[in-house]
C-alpha positions as CSV (number, residue, x, y, z in Angstrom):
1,X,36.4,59.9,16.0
2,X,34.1,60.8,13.4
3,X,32.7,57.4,12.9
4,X,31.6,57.2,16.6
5,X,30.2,60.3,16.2
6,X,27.9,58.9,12.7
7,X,27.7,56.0,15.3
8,X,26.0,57.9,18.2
9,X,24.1,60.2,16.1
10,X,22.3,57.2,14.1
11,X,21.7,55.4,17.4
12,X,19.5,58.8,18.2
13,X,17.7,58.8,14.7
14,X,17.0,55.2,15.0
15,X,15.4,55.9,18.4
16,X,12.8,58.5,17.2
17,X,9.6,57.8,17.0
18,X,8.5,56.8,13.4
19,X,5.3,57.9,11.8
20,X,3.3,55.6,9.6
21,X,1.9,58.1,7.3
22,X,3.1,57.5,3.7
23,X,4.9,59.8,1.3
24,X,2.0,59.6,-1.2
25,X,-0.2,60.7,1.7
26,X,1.3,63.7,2.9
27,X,-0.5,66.9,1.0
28,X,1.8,69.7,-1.0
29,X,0.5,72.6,1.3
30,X,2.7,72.2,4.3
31,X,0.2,74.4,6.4
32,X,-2.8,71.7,5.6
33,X,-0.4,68.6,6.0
34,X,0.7,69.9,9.4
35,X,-2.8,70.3,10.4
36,X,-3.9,66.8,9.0
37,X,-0.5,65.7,11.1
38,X,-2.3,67.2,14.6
39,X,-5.5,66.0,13.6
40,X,-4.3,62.0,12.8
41,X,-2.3,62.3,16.3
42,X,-6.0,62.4,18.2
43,X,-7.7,60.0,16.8
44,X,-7.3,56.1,17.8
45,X,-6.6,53.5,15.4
46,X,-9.4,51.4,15.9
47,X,-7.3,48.4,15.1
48,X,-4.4,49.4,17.4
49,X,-6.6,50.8,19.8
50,X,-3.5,52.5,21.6
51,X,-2.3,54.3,18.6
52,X,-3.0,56.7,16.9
53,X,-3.7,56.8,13.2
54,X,-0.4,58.7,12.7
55,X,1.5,56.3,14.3
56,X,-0.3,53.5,12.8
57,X,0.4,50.9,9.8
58,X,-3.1,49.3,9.8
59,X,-5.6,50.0,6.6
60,X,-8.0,51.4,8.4
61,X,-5.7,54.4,10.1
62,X,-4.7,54.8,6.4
63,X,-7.8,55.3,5.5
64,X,-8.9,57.7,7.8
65,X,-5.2,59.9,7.4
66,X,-6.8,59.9,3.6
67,X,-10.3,60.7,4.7
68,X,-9.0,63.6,7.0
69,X,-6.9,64.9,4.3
70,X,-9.8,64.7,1.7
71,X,-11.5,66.9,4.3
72,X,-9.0,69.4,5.2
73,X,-8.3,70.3,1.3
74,X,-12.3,70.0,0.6
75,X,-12.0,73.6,3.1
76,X,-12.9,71.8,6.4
77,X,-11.8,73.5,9.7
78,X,-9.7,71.1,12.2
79,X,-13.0,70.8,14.3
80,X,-15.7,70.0,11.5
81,X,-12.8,67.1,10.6
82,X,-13.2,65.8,14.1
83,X,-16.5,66.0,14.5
84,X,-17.1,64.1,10.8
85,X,-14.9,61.3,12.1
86,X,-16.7,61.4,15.5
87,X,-20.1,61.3,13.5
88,X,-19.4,58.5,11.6
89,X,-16.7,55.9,14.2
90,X,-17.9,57.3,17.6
91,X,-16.7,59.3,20.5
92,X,-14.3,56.1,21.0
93,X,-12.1,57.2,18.3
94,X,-10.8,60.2,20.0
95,X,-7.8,59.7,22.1
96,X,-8.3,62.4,24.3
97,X,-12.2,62.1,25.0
98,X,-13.7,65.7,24.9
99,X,-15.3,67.5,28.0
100,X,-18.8,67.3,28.0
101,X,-21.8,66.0,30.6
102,X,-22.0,62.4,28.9
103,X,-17.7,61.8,30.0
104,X,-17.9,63.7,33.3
105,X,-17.9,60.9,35.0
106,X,-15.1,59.7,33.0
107,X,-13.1,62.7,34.0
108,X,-14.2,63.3,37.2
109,X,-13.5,58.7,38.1
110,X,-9.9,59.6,39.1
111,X,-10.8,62.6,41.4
112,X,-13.5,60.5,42.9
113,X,-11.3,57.3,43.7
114,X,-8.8,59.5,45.6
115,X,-11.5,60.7,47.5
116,X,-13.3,57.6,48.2
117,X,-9.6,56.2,49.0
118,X,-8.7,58.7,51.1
119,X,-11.9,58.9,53.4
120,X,-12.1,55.1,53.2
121,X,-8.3,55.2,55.3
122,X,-9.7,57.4,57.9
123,X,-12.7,55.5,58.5
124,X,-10.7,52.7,58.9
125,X,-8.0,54.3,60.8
126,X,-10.6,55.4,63.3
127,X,-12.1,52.3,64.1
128,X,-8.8,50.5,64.4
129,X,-8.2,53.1,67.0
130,X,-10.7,52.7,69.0
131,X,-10.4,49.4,69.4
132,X,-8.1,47.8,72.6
133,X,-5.4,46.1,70.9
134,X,-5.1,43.4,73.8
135,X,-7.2,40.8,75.7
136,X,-8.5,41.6,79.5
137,X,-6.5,40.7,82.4
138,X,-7.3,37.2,84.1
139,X,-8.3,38.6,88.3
140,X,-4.5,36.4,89.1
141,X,-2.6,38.3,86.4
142,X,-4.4,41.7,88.0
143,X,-3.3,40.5,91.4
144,X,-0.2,40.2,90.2
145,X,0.1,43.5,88.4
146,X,-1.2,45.5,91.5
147,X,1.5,43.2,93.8
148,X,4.5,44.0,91.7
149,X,3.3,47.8,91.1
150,X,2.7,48.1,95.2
151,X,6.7,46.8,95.7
């Protein structure tokens, strides 16, 4: 009984997620090292691309979960961090792109597609209903219509 329980309960561990960052990374202050942890989980690897650096076991992410860290203990604040690694790699780097009037349209895209989608079905649902769906009768198929109707 026991051993199916060690069994189920390392089939759990084994499925959590597993962070790259390195025991001779993490900082002594456990305050700054969790802050360094919430930084590295927004920014991209720019090797993985779909990754963050905290998650990731390229060099570069290593390098900049060191260069954040440097930061943090040099008496950074969690935005001047972000905005230094923005300054230097790009707004790419972010995971979550930030809010501002250069990615409104890259916030906005989704909201507009619906739109456009949506309006795009009634147009077309309008003019497939205004259309007759059959062909005209031949004058012998009317004929024959008004005869059989008359009965």
């Amino acid at each position: 009984m026991i051993r199916r329980l060690l069994l189920v309960l390392a089939m759990f561990l084994s499925s959590a997620p597993a962070f790259a960052v390195n025991p001779d990374e993490v900082l002594a202050d456990p305050k700054l090292e969790a802050r360094a942890r919430t930084i590295s989980a927004e920014l991209r690897c720019m090797v993985c691309q779909n990754q963050s650096i905290d998650d990731s076991n390229a060099e570069l992410a290593k390098d900049l979960r060191l260069l954040v860290r440097e930061r943090l203990t040099d008496g950074d604040t969690d935005e001047q961090v972000m905005n230094y690694i923005v300054s230097r790699y790009g707004e790419f780097v972010l995971l979550k792109p930030r809010f501002e009037t250069k990615t409104i349209l890259l916030w906005g895209a989704p909201l507009l597609l619906v739109v456009a989608g949506g309006l795009s079905l009634i147009v077309f649902a309008r003019k497939r209903a205004g259309r007759p769906t059959g062909s005209k009768l031949t004058a012998e198929e009317q004929a024959r219509l008004n005869e059989l109707l008359d009965e």
